[in-house]
Structure formats: structure tokens, C-alpha cells
C-alpha positions, -999 to 999 in steps of 0.1 A, spaced: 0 0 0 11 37 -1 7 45 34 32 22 57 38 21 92 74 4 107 74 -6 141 108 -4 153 136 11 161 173 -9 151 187 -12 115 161 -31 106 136 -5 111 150 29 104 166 13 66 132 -7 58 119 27 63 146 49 45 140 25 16 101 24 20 101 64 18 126 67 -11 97 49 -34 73 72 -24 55 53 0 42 74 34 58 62 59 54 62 96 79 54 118 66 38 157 92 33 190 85 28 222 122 43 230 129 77 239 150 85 211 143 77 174 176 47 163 192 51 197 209 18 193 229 29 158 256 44 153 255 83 161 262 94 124 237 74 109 207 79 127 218 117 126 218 117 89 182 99 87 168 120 114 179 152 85 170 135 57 135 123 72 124 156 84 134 168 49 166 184 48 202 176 43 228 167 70 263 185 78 284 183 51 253 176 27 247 215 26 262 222 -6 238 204 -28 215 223 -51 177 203 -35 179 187 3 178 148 1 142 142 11 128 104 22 100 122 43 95 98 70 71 103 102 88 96 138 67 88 165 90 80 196 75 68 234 47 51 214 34 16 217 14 -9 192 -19 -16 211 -39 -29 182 -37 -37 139 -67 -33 127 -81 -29 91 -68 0 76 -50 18 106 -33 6 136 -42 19 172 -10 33 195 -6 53 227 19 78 234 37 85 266 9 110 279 -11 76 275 -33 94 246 -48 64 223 -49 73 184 -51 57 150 -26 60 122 -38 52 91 -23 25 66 -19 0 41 8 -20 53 24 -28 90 62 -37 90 79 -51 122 110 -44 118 132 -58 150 172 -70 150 180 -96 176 208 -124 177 200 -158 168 226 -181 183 206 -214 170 235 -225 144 263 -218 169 248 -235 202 239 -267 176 279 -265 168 287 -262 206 269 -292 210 282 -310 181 315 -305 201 335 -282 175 354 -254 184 334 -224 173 339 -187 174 305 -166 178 311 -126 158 290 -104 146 251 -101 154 248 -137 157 270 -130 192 253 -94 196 234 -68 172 254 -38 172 269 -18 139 294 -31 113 326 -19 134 316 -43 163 314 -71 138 341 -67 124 360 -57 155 346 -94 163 360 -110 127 394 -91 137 394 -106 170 386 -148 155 413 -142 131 438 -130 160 426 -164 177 433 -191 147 468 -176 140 487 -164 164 516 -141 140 483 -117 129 481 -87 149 461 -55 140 482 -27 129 481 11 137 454 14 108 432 -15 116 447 -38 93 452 -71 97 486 -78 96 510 -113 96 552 -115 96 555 -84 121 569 -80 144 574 -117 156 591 -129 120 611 -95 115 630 -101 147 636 -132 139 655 -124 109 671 -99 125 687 -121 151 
């Protein structure tokens, strides 16, 4: 349908909706949390909250038109009822109204450790990463890929720019000797 709420908050939510609105849908945007994306990283839900209310974000100034996916955020607001054609939420001040729509998107981010307790079991030596272990942003997953590499061979360290690095410093001194 045209008009489309998300309930939500995580990744899941805030880019379902950023995509949703970029079509031309209406989109509404429901959390029970304080703060629209308060789980993402900083930048991005800065940049959406912008773009979303119809403007650009800092550094986006210079373009000629603002970058608008017009999405409607409605924060300290909870899902009391889907019904035909609307769905029924309260707001902090515990005020009950409808907002009408099409189509009604949960859009939630959790772990799911089912393949890696089954391995567990199984008796292998697994590494949980990523948002299997814990839903966070890319750098925490790939902090965690960083981390299970670091594990398997010992001569990888991380360099001064994040890189994953083998034959230093433990090979170089070697030769040295």
C-alpha cells in the first residue's frame, strides 16, 4: 500500500523505512524508546533524522535540493492494536490514536545463536562474531572477525590502521637475530 507504518527502532527499522520512503511510500515510523535509532551508530541515525524531516545533514549542505525520504517519527509510542486500515498506538501521555495505513512492518534486530549453540553441542570449536553474538553496527562485527582471526593464528596482529597484519613483528625479529 502507499501508506506504511514500521514498528521499530534498530537497522532493521529505520533502513526498511529509509527505503520504503525513497519509493514514495508514506511512511510512519513507531518506537517505544525515547530517542528515534538510539541503538545505531550516532552518524547514521543523525543523517536519517535530516534527511527524514526533509533536509540535508552537515556536510550535505552544498547540494543544489535537500535529500528528502519524508518519514514520520513517532518516539514513546506503543502498538496496542492492527486493525483494518489503521493501527491503534498510545503515546507517553497515554493518549490512544489511530494511524492510518496499508501495510504494517515489524521491523526488530535480535541475535539468533541457533547454528552456533547446535555446533557447541556437536563438540567443535566455534567462534560466535557479529550479530549472531550481539546486534550492534558493522565496526563491532568486524572488530569481532578481527578478534577470530587473531585467535586461529597467532603471527596476525592488528596494525596502527586497523589492518590485519602477519610476519611483524614476531618474523622480523627473527631475521634480525
Amino acid at each position: 500500500g502507499d501508506n506504511v507504518v514500521i514498528i521499530g527502532n534498530h537497522y532493521g527499522a529505520i533502513d526498511t523505512a529509509e527505503t520504503i520512503a525513497m519509493k514514495g511510500k508514506k511512511v510512519t515510523l513507531v518506537t517505544e524508546a525515547d530517542e528515534f535509532a538510539d541503538h545505531t551508530e550516532k552518524v547514521h541515525r543523525e543523517v536519517l533524522k535530516k534527511r527524514f524531516a526533509g533536509g540535508n545533514a552537515a556536510g550535505l549542505e552544498h547540494l543544489p535540493q535537500p535529500i528528502k525520504i519524508p518519514v514520520t517519527i513517532k518516539t514513546k509510542t506503543t502498538l496496542l492494536e492492527v486493525k483494518d486500515g489503521s493501527i491503534l498506538v498510545m503515546d507517553d501521555k497515554f493518549h490512544r490514536y489511530e494511524i492510518p495505513c496499508d501495510t504494517v512492518i515489524y521491523g526488530e534486530t535480535k541475535s539468533n545463536t541457533r547454528l552456533y549453540d547446535s555446533l557447541v553441542d556437536a563438540g567443535l570449536l566455534v567462534c560466535n562474531i557479529g550479530d549472531s553474538k550481539e546486534v550492534r553496527n558493522i565496526r563491532g562485527a568486524m572488530t569481532d572477525g578481527a578478534n577470530a582471526g587473531l585467535m586461529i593464528n597467532e603471527k596476525c596482529f592488528m596494525n596502527a590502521n586497523g589492518v590485519l597484519t602477519t610476519g611483524y613483528p614476531a618474523d622480523v625479529e627473527r631475521q634480525m637475530r
